[in-house]
Every structure is written in structure tokens, then in C-alpha cells.
DODO-305133 format. One record per residue: x, y, z of N, C-alpha, C in turn; residue in one letter. Coordinates in nm, 2 decimals. Example, Ala and Ser with C-alpha at 12.3 -4.5 7.8 and 13.67 -1.06 7.14 Angstrom:
BEGIN
site nx:1.32, ny:-0.57, nz:0.78, cax:1.23, cay:-0.45, caz:0.78, cx:1.32, cy:-0.33, cz:0.78, res:A .
site nx:1.28, ny:-0.22, nz:0.71, cax:1.37, cay:-0.11, caz:0.71, cx:1.29, cy:0.00, cz:0.79, res:S .
END
This chain:
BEGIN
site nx:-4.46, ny:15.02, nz:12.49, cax:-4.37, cay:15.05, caz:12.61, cx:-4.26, cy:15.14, cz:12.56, res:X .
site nx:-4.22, ny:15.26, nz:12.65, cax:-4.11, cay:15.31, caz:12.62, cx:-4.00, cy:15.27, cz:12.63, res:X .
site nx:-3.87, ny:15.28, nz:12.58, cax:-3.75, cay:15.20, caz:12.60, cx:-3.68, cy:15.33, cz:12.69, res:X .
site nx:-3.59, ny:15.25, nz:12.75, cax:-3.50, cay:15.37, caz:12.86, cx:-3.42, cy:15.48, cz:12.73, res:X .
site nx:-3.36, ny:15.45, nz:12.65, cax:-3.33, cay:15.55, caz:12.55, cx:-3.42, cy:15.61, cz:12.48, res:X .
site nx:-3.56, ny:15.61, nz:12.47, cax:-3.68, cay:15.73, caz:12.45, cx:-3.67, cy:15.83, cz:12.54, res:X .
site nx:-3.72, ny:15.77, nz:12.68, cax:-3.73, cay:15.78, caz:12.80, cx:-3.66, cy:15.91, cz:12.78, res:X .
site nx:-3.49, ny:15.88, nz:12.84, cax:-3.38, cay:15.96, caz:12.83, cx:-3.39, cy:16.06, cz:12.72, res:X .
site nx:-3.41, ny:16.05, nz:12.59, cax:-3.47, cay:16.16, caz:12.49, cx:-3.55, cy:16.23, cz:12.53, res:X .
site nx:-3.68, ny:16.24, nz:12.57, cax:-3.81, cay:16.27, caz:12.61, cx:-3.75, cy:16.38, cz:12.72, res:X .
site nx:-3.70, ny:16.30, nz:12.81, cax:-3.66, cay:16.39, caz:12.93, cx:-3.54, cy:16.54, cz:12.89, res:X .
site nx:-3.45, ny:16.51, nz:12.83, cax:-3.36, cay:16.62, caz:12.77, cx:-3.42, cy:16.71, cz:12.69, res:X .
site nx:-3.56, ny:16.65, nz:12.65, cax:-3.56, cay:16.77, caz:12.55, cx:-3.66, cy:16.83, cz:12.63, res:X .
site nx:-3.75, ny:16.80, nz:12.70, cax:-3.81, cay:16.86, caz:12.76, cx:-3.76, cy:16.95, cz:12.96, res:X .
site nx:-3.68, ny:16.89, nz:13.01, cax:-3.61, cay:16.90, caz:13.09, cx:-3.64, cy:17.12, cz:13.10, res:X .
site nx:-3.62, ny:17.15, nz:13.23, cax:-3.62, cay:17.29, caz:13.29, cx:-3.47, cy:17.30, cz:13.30, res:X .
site nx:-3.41, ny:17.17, nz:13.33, cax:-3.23, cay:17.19, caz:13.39, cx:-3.18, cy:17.05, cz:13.40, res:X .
site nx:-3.07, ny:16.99, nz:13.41, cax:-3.02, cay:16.92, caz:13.44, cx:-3.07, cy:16.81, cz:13.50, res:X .
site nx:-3.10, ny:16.71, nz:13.46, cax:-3.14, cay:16.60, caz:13.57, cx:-3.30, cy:16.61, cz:13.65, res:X .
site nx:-3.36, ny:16.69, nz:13.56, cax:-3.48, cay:16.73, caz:13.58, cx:-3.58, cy:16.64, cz:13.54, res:X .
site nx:-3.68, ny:16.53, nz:13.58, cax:-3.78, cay:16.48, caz:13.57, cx:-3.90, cy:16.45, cz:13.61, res:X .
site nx:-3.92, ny:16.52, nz:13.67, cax:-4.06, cay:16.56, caz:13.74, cx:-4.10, cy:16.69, cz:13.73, res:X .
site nx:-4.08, ny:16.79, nz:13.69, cax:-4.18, cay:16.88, caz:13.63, cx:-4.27, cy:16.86, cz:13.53, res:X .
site nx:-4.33, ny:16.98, nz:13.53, cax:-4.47, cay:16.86, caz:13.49, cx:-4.43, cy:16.94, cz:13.31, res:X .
site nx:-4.34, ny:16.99, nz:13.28, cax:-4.33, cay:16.97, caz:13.10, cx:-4.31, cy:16.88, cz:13.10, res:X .
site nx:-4.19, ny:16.80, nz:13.15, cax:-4.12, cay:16.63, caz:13.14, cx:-4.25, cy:16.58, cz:13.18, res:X .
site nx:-4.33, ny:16.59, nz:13.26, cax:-4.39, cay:16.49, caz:13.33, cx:-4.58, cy:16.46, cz:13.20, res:X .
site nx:-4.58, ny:16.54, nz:13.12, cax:-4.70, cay:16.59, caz:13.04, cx:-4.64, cy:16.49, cz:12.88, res:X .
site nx:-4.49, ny:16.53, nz:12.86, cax:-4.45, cay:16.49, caz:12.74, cx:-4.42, cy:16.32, cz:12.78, res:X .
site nx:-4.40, ny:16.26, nz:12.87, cax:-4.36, cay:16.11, caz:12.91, cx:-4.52, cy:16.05, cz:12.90, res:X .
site nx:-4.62, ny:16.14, nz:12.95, cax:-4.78, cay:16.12, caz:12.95, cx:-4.78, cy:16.07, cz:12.78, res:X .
site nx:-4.77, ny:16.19, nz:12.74, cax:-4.80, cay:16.20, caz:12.63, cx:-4.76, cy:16.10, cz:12.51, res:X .
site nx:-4.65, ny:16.05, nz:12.55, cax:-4.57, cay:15.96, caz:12.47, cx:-4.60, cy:15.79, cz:12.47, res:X .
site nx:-4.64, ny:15.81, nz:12.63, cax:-4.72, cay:15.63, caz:12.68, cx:-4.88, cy:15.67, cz:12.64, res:X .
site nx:-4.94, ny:15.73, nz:12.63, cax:-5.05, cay:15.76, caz:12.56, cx:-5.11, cy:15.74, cz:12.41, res:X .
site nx:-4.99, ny:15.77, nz:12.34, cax:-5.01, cay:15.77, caz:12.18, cx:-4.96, cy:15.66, cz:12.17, res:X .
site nx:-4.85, ny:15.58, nz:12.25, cax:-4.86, cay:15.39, caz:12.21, cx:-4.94, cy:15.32, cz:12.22, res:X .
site nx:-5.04, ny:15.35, nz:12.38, cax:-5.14, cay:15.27, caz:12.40, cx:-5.28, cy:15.29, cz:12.28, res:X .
site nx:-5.28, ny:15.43, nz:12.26, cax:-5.38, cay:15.44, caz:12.20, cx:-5.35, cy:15.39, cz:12.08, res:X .
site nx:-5.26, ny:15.37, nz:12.02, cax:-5.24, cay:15.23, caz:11.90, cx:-5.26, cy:15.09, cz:11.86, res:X .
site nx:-5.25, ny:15.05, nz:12.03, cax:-5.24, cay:14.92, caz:12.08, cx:-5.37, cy:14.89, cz:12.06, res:X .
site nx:-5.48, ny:15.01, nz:12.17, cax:-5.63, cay:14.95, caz:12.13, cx:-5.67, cy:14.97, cz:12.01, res:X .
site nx:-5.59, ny:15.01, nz:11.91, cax:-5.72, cay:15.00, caz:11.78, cx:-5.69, cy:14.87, cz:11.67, res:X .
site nx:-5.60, ny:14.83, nz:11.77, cax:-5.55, cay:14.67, caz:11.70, cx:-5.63, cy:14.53, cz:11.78, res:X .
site nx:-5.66, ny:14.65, nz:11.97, cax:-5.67, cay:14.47, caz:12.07, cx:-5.83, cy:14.60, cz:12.14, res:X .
site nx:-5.90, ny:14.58, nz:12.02, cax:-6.06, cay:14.67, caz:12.11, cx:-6.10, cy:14.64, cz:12.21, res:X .
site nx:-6.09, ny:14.49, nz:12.27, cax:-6.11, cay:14.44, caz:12.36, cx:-6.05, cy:14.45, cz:12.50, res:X .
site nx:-5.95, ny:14.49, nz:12.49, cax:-5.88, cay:14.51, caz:12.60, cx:-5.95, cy:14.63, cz:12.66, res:X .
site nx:-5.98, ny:14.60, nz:12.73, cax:-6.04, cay:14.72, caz:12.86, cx:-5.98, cy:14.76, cz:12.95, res:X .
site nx:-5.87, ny:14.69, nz:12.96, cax:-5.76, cay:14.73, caz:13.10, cx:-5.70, cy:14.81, cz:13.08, res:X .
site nx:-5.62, ny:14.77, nz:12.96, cax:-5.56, cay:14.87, caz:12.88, cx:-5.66, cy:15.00, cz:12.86, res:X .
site nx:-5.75, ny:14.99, nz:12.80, cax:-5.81, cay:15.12, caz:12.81, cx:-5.83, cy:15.21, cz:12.90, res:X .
site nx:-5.87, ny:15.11, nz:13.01, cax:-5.87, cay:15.20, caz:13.17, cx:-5.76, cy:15.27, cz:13.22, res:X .
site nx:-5.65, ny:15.20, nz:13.16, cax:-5.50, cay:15.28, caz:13.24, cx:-5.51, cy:15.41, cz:13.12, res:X .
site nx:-5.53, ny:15.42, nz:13.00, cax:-5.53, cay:15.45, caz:12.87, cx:-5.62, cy:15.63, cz:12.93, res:X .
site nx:-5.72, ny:15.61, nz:12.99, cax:-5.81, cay:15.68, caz:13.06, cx:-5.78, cy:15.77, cz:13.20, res:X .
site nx:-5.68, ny:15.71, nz:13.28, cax:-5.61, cay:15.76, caz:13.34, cx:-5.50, cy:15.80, cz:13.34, res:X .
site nx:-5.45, ny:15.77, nz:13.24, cax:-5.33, cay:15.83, caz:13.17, cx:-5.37, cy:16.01, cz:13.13, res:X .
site nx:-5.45, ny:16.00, nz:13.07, cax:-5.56, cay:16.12, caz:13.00, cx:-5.59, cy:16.21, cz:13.10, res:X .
site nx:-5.64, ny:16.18, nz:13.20, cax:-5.65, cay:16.24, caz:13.34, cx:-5.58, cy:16.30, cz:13.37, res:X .
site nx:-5.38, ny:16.19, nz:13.46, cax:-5.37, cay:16.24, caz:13.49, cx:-5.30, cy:16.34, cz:13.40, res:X .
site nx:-5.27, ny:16.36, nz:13.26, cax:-5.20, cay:16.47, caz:13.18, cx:-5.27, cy:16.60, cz:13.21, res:X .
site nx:-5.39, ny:16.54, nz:13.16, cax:-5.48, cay:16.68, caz:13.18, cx:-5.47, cy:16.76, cz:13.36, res:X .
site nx:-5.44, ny:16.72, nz:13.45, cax:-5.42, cay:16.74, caz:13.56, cx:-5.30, cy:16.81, cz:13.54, res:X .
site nx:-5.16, ny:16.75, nz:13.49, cax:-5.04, cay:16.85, caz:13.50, cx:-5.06, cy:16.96, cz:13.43, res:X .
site nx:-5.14, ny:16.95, nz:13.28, cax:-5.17, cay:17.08, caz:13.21, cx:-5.25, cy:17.15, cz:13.30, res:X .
site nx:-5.34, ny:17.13, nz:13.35, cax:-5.41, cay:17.24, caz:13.46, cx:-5.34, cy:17.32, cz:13.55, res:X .
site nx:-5.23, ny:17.25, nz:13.61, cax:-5.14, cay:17.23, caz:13.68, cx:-5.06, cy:17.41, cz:13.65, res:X .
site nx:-5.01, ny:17.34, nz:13.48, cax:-4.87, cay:17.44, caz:13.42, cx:-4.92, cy:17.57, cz:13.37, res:X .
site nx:-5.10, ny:17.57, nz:13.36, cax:-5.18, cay:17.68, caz:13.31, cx:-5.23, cy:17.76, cz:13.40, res:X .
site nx:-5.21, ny:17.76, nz:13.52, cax:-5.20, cay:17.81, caz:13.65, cx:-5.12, cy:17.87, cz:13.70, res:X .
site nx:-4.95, ny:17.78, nz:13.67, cax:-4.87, cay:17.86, caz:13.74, cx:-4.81, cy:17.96, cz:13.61, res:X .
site nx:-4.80, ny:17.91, nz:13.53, cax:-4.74, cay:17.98, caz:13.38, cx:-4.80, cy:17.93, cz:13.27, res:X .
site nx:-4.89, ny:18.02, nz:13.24, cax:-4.94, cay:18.01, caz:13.10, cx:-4.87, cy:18.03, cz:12.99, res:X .
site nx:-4.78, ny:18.10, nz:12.99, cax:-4.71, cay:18.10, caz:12.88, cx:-4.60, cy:17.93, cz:12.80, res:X .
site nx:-4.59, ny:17.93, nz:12.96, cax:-4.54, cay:17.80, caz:12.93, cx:-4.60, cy:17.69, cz:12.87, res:X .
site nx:-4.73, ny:17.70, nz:12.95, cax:-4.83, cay:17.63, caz:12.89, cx:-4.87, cy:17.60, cz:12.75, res:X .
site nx:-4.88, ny:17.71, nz:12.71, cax:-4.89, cay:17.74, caz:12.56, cx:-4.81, cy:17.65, cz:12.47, res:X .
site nx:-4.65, ny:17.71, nz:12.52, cax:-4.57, cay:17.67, caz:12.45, cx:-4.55, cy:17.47, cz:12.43, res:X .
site nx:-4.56, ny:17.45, nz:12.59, cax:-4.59, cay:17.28, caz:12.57, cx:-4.70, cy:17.25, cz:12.47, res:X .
site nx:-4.83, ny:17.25, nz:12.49, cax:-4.89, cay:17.26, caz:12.41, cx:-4.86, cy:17.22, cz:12.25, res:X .
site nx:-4.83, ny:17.33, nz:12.22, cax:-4.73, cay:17.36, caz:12.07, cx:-4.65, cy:17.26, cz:12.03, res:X .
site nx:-4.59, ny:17.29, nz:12.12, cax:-4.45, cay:17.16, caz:12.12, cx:-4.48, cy:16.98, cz:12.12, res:X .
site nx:-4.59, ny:16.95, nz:12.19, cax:-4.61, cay:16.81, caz:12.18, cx:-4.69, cy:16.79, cz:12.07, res:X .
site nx:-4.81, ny:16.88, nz:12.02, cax:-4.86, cay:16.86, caz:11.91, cx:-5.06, cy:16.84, cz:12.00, res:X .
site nx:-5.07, ny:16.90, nz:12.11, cax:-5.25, cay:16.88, caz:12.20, cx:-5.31, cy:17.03, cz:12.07, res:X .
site nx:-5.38, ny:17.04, nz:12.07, cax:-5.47, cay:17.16, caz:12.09, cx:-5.51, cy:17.27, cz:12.17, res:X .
END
């Protein structure tokens, strides 16, 4: 789980402006961040399938905002990319 002081990090560095958290940089890098915890969690609890399921659509929806940011600005695109560490 993220702590509100990650959270608040995640968002500043990612942020377009001020007080900004819902664009989809902020919104890809927050993905990205509850993503690489859970996918930790299952290689300790394999069993957990629920977890997995959210784990699954987590994945989705990122991949949706990247679709999203490669549409309106590729360049940007790129650069998130880069910056969180996807391919």
C-alpha cells in the first residue's frame, strides 16, 4: 500500500502544475507504483487471486492512460515511459 507521503512524492514529481493529479503522467506513475507492490506481494501469496485480479486491472487500466498520452502527445509519451522505467 502506498503511504500518503509516497503518494504526495509521486504526484510532485510527476505533476503538469500545481495541485495537479489526474493527468494521466500522475495518473500512469500512481498506476505504476500500486503495481510493482502488488506484483511483489503475489510472488510471496500465489494464491491470492483477488489480488491478482485487481493486479490485472491495474495493467489495463495504465495501459489505457498510455494509449491515452500516445495520442495526444507522443512526445510526452516517450518521455513518461523513460522516466518510470516500461519499455
Amino acid at each position: 500500500m502506498i503511504t500518503k507521503k509516497q503518494k504526495g512524492n509521486i504526484i510532485k514529481k510527476y505533476a503538469r502544475k500545481e495541485g495537479d493529479t489526474g493527468s494521466p503522467e500522475v495518473q500512469v506513475a500512481l498506476l505504476t507504483k500500486r503495481i510493482n507492490e502488488l506484483a511483489s506481494h503475489l510472488k510471496k501469496n500465489r494464491k491470492d487471486n483477488h489480488s491478482r485480479r485487481g493486479l490485472l486491472q491495474m495493467v489495463a487500466d495504465r495501459h489505457a492512460h498510455l494509449r491515452y498520452l500516445k495520442r495526444k502527445d507522443e512526445k510526452k509519451h516517450g518521455e513518461l515511459r523513460k522516466k518510470i522505467g516500461l519499455k
